[in-house]
C-alpha positions as CSV (number, residue, x, y, z in Angstrom):
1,X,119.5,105.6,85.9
2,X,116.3,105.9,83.5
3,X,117.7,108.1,80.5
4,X,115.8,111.2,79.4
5,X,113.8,109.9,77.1
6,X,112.0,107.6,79.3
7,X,111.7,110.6,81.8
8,X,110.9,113.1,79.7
9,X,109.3,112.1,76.1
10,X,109.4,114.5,73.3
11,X,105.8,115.0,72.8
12,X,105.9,116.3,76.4
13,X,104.7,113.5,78.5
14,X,106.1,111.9,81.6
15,X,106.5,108.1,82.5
16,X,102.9,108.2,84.0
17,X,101.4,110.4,81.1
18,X,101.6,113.7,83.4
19,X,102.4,117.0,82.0
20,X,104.9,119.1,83.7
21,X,103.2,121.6,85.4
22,X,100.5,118.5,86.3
23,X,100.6,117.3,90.0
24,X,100.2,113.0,91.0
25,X,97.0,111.9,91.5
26,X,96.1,113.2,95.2
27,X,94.0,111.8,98.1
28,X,93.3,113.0,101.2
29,X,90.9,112.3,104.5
30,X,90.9,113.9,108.0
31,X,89.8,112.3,111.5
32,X,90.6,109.0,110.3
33,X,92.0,107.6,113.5
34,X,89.2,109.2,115.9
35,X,89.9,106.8,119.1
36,X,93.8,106.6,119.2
37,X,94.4,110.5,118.5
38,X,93.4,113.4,118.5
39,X,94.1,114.7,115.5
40,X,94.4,111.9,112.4
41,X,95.3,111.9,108.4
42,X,96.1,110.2,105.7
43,X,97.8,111.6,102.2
44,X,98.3,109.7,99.0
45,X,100.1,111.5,96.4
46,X,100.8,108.8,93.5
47,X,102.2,105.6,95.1
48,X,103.3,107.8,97.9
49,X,101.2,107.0,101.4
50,X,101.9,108.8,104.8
51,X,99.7,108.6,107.9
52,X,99.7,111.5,110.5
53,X,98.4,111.5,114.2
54,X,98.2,114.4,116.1
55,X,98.6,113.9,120.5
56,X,97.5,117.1,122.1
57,X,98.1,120.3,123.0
58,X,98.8,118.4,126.1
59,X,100.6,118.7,129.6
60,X,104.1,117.8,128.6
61,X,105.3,114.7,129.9
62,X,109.1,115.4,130.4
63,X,110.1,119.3,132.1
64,X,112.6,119.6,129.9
65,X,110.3,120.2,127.0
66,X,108.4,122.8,128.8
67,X,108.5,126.5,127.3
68,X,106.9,128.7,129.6
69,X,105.4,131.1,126.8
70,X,104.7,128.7,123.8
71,X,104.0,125.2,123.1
72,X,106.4,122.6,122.1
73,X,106.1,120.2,119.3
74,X,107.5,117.0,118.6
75,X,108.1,115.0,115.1
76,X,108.2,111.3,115.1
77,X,108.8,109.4,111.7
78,X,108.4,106.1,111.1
79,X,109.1,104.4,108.1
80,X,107.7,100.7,107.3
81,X,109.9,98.2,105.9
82,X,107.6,97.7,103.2
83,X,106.9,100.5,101.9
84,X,109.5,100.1,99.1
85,X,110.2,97.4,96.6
86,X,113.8,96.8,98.6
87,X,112.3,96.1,102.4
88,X,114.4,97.9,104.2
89,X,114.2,98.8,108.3
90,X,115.0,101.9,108.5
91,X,115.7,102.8,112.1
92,X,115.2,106.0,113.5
93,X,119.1,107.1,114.5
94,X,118.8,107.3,110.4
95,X,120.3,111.0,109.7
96,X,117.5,111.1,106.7
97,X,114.9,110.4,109.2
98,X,116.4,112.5,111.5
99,X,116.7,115.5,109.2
100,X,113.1,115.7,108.1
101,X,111.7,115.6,111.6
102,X,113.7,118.5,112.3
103,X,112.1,120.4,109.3
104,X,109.1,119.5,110.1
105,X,109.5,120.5,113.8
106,X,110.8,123.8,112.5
107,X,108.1,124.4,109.8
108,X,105.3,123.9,112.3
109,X,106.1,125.7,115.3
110,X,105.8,128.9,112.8
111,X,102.7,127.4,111.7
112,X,100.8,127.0,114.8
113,X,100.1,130.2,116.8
114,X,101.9,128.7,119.6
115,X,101.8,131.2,122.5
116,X,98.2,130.3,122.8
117,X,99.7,126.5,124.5
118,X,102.1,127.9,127.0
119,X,103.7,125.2,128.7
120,X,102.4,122.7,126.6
121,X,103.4,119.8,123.9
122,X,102.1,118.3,120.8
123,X,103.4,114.8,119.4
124,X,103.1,114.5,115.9
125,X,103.2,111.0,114.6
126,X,104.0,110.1,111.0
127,X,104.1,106.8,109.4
128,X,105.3,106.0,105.9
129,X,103.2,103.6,104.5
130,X,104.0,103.5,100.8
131,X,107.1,105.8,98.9
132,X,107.5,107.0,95.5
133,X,109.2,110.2,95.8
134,X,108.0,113.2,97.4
135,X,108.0,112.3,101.2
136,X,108.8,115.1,102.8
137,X,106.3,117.0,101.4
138,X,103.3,114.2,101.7
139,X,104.4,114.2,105.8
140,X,104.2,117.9,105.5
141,X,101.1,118.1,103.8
142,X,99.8,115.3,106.6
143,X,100.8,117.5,109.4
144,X,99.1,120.1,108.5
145,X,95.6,118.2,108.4
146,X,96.0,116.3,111.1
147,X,96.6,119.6,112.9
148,X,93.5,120.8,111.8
149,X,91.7,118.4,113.0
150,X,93.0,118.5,115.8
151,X,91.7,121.9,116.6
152,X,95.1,123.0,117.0
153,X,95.0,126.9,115.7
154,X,97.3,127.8,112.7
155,X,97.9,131.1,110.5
156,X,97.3,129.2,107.3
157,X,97.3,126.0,105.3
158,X,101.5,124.8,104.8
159,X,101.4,122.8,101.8
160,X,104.2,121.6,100.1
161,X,105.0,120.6,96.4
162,X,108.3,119.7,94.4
163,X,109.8,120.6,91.1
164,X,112.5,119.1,89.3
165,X,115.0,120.6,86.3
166,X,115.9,118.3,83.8
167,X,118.0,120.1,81.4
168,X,115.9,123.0,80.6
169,X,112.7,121.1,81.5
170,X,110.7,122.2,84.8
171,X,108.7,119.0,86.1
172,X,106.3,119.4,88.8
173,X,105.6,116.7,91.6
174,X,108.7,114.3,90.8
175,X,107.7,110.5,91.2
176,X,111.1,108.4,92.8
177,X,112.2,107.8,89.4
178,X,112.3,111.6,88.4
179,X,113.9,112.4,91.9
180,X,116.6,110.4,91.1
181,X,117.5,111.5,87.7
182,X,117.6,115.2,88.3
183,X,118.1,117.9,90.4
184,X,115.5,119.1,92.7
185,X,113.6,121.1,95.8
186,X,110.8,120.7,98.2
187,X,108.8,124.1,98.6
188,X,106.4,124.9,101.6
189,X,103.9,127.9,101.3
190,X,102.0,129.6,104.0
191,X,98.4,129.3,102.1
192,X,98.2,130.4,98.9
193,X,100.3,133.4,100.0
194,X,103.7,133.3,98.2
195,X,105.5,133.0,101.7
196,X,107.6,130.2,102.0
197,X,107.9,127.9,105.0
198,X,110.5,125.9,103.7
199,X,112.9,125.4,100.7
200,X,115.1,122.4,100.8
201,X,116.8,121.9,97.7
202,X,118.6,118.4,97.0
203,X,121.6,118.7,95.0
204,X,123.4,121.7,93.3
205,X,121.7,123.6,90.4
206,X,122.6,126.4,88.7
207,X,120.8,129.8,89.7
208,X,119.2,130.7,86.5
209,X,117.4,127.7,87.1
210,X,116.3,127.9,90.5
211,X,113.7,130.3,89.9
212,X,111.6,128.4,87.5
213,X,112.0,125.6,89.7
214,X,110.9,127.9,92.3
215,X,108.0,129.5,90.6
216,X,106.5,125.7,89.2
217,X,106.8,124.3,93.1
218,X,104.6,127.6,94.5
219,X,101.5,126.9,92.0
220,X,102.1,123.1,93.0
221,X,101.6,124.1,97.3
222,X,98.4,126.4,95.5
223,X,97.0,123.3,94.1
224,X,97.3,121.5,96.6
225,X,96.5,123.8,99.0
226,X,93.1,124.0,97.4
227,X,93.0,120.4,97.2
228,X,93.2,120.3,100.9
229,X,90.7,122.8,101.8
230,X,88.1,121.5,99.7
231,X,88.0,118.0,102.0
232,X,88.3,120.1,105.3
233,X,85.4,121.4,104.1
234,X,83.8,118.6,103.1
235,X,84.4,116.9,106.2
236,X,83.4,119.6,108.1
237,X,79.9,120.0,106.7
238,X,79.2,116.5,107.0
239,X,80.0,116.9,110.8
240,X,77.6,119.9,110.8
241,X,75.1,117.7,109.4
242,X,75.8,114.9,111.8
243,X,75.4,117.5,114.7
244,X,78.8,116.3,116.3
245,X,79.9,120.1,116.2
């Protein structure tokens, strides 16, 4: 494990020259994958790459996952065997895998103002192209353009962000290093409302320091929320331009 000097210099820099309140360098693009979905993203944040394609609101195509008064959604994660120094297949009976489908299936069918899809599904496709810490919430951030473009309606932006305590620092946006040498949580915001969507916090901290872990996360999902809506934008006018509106 990298000591905390390495981490966390005295002159207040991190191993890639960041701040602490500063988030990765971050990348995004909508509609990417126009012919094989209908709904498409891609997310770089750092070294960190995750792909998203949206399928629907369809007709489901099993009756058990029919609900009569909303629509159902579906998370599937794939993770290459590549996308990490060690190659690694990771398959998807993988609890980790597992686990953050199910919060994402759970974040997102608060999201999306579902009873307007009664008895209908949406797939959500995620591939992990690249990891460097920060996964869970590049696939969230993902989902939530590729929904977009999708057309799919939704109260608000979720964008996620995570913070990290080491000692009595606050770091913002932990690269895999960082995750690994300190406590820390993945924080998902409604907008840039301070409602949270999700908190999912990784190993045991003490409480006096869970709020300014907290509190550095939420302006992370602001950031990035802004981040996010500036290219929907973007990509919007340029569409309007086009005349494919």
């Amino acid at each position: 494990m990298a000591s905390r000097i390495e981490i966390y210099s005295p002159e207040g820099l991190r191993l890639d020259g960041r701040r602490w309140n500063e988030v990765r360098h971050f990348r995004c693009a909508i509609n990417t994958h126009p012919v094989s979905s209908d709904g498409s993203s891609i997310i770089e944040q750092g070294n960190t790459k995750v792909i998203c394609n949206v399928i629907g609101p369809a007709e489901p195509t099993l009756r058990s996952r029919v609900i009569p008064d909303r629509v159902s959604i579906s998370v599937k994660l794939v993770v290459a065997p590549f996308s990490m120094i060690e190659r690694r297949k990771r398959p998807q009976s993988d609890s980790r895998i597992q686990e953050m489908c199910s919060s994402l299936q759970h974040v997102f069918e608060d999201a999306v103002i579902a009873h307007l899809f009664p008895r209908s599904q949406i797939d959500v496709n995620l591939y992990i192209v690249a990891q460097d810490g920060g996964i869970l919430q590049a696939c969230i951030n993902a989902t939530t353009l590729a929904l977009i473009d999708a057309g799919v309606p939704m109260y608000d932006y979720v964008c996620a962000c995570t913070a990290g305590m080491l000692d009595r620092e606050v770091l913002l946006d932990l690269n895999r290093i960082e995750e690994s040498a300190m406590p820390f949580l993945t924080m998902a915001t409604i907008g840039g409302t301070r409602k949270v969507a999700l908190l999912q916090l990784e190993m045991t901290v003490q409480f006096d320091r869970l709020e300014p872990m907290m509190a550095a996360a939420m302006s992370g999902c602001h950031h990035i929320r802004d981040l996010m809506d500036t290219e929907v934008r973007k990509h919007g006018k340029s569409r309007l331009e086009r005349g494919s509106l």
